[in-house]
C-alpha positions in Angstrom: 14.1 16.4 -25.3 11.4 19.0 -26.1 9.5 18.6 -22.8 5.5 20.2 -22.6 6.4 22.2 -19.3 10.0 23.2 -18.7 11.2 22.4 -15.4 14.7 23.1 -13.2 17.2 20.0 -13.8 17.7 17.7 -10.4 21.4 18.3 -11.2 20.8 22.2 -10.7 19.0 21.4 -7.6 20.4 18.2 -6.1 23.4 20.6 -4.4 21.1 22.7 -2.4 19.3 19.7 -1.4 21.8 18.0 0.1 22.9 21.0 2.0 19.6 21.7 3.1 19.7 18.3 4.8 22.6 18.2 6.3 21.6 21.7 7.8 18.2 20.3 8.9 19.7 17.3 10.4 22.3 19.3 12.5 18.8 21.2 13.7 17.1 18.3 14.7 19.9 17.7 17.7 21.0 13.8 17.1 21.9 13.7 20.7 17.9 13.7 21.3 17.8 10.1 21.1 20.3 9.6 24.1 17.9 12.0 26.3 20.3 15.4 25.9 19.4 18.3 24.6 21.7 20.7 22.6 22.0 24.5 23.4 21.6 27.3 21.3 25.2 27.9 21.5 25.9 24.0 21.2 23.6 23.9 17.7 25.0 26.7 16.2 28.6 25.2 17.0 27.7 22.3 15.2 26.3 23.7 12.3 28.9 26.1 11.6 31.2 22.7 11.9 29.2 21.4 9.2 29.3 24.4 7.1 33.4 24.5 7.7 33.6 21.1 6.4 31.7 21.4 3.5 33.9 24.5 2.5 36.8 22.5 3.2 35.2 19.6 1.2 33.0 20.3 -1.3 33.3 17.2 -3.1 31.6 15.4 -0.3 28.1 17.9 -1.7 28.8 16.5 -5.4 29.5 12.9 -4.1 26.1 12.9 -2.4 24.4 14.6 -5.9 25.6 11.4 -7.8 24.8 9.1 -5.6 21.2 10.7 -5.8 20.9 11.0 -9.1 21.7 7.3 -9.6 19.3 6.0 -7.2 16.4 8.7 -8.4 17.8 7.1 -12.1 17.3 3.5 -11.2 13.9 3.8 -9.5 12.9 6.0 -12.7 13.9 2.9 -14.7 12.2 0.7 -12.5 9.1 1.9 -12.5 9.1 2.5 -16.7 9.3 -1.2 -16.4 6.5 -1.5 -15.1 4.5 0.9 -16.9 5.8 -0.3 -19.6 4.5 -3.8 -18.9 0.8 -2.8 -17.4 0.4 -0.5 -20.9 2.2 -3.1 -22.9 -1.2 -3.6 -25.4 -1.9 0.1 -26.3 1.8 0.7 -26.4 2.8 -2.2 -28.9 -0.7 -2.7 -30.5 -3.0 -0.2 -30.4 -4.6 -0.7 -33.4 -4.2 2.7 -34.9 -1.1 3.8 -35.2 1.1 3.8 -37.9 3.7 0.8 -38.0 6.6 0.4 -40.0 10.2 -1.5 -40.3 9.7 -5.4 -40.4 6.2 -5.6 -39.1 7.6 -9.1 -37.6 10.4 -7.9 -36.2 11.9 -9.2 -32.8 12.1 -6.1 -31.5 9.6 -3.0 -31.8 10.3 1.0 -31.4 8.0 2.9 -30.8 8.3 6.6 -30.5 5.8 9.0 -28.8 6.8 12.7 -30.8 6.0 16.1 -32.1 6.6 17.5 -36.0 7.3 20.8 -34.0 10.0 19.4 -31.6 13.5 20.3 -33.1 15.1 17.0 -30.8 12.7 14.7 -32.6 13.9 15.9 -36.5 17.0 15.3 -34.9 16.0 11.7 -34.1 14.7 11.0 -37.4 17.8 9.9 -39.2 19.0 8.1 -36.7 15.9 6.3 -36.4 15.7 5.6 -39.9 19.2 4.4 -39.7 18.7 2.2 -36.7 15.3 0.7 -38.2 16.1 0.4 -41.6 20.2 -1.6 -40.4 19.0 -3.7 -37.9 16.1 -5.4 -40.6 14.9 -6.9 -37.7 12.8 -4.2 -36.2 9.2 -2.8 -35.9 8.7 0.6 -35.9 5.5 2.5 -34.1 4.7 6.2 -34.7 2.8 8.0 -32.1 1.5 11.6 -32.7 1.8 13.1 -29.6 1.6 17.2 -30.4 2.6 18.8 -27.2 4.0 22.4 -28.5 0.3 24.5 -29.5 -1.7 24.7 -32.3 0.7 23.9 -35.4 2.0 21.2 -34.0 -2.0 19.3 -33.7 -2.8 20.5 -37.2 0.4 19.0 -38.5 -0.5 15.6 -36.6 -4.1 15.8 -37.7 -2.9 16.2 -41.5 -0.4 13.4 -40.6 -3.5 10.9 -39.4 -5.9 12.1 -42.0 -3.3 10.8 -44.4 -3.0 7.6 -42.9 -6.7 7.2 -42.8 -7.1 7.8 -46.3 -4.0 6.7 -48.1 -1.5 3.9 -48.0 1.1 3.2 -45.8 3.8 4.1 -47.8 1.8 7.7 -48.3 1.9 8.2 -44.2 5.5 7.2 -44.2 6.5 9.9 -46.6 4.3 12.8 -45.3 6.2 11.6 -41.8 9.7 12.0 -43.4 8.6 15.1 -45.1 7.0 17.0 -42.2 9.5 15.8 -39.7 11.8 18.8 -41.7 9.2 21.3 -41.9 10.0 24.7 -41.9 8.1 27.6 -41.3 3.8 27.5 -40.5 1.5 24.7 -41.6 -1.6 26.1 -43.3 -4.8 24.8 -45.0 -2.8 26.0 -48.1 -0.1 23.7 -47.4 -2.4 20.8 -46.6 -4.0 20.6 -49.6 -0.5 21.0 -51.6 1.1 18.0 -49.6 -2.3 15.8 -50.3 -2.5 16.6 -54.2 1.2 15.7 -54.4 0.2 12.6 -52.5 -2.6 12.0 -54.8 -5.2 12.1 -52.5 -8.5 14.5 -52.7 -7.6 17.7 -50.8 -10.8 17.9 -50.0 -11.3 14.7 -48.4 -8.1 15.2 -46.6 -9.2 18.5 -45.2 -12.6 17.1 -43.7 -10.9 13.9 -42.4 -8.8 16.1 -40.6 -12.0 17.4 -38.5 -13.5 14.3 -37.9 -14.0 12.7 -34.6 -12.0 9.6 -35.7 -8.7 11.9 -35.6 -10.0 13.4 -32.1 -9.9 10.2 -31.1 -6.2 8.9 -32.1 -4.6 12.0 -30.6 -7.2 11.6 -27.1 -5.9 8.2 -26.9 -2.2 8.9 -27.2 -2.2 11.9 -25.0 -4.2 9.3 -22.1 -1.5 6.9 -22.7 1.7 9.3 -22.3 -0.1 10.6 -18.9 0.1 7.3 -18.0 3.6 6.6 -18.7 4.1 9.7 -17.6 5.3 10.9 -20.5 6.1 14.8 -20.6 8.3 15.9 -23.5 9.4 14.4 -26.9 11.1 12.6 -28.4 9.8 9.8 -25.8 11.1 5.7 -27.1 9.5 2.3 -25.8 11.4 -0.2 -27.0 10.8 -4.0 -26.3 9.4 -7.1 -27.3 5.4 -6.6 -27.3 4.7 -7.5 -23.6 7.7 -5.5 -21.9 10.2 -2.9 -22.4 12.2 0.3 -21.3 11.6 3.6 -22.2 14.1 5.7 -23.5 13.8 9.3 -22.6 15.1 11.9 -25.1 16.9 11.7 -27.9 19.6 8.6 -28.2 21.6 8.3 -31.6 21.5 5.4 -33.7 24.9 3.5 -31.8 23.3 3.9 -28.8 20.0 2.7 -29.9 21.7 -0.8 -31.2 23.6 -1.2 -28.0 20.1 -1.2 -26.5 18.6 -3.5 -29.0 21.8 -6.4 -28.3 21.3 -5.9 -24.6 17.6 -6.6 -25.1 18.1 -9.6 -27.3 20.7 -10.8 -25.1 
């Protein structure tokens, strides 16, 4: 996942952690609660115990990390639950994004992403593979450009398009800029829009007006609060609830979802 800040993995900090706490419980003298108080001598004793048994067992330090990380996991899941169901409406049907897939589907996928992020190109086939299988599923695009400059003017082009063309016009300039390599210029706007057959011109200024401000203003509120901070980001669910699926998944993956969620 191509995230908007990076940020150390719990994994690479969990260990630490869970020696830090062992070390601060052995400093805050368990034998308090009896009335006793521990020595200096008696203290360090017992944390040099601890740090002798941790030496002599280090898998205890890794047992204790996975055991975090699955709690930290389940609450995370837990509480995209219920984002998920408080921002069901602007997530499912917001009114202006793009939509794709069966519009009636059972199911609907929708992805929050980035033309810039290399994970989401990566995602697109499989996608595209799980959408365009299953038959059964509606597809949401969210522009969501998170990594500078290019990455808002390709979105803005992206929207522009949809404003002013068909669906099946926004759907290819979404396949086509998924892949793109190299910078996005005016140059290159006005190329992609005559192949499209659309004005340039009209393209160019749509990309400027307030109605595109608007769509990626409106995106970027919602991911805050779903708390949303890196792309590819999936909701997938019915129209009313859902899970989020953080990061890339391939297409397998995404159908084993799709069952459990149809039951």
């Amino acid at each position: 996942m191509t995230r908007l800040m990076p940020r150390l993995s719990l994994s690479a900090l969990a260990p630490v952690a869970a020696v830090a706490a062992l070390m601060s419980a052995a400093a805050a003298q368990p034998v308090a609660a009896q009335g006793m108080q521990m020595s200096d001598d008696e203290r360090a004793a017992f944390r040099a115990e601890i740090r002798s048994y941790l030496l002599e067992n280090p898998d205890v330090i890794f047992e204790a990390v996975a055991e975090f990380e699955r709690r930290n996991a389940a609450a995370q899941a837990d509480m995209d639950i219920t984002l998920v169901e408080i921002n069901a409406d602007e997530i499912f049907h917001d009114g202006h994004s793009w939509v794709g897939g069966n519009p009636d589907g059972d199911l609907t996928l929708v992805e929050f992403m980035d033309y810039r992020c290399s994970f989401c190109a990566r995602a697109y086939p499989h996608v595209m593979d799980f959408v365009q299988n299953d038959g059964n599923v509606r597809l949401v695009i969210k522009e969501f450009p998170i990594l500078g400059p290019q990455s808002e003017v390709m979105s803005r082009f992206a929207i522009a398009v949809q404003h002013l063309g068909e669906p099946a016009q926004y759907e290819e300039i979404h396949g086509r800029l998924i892949g793109w390599e190299g910078d996005f210029t005016e140059t290159s706007a006005r190329l992609l829009a005559d192949e499209l057959g659309l004005d340039p011109e009209a393209v160019l200024a749509e990309m400027r007006a307030d109605s595109v401000t608007q769509v990626l203003v409106t995106n970027r509120e919602l991911a805050q609060r779903l708390q949303i901070s890196g792309t590819p980001t999936f909701v997938l669910g019915t129209g009313e609830r859902g899970e989020m699926l953080r990061g890339f998944l391939p297409a397998d993956e995404m159908r084993g979802r799709a069952a459990d969620m149809r039951g």
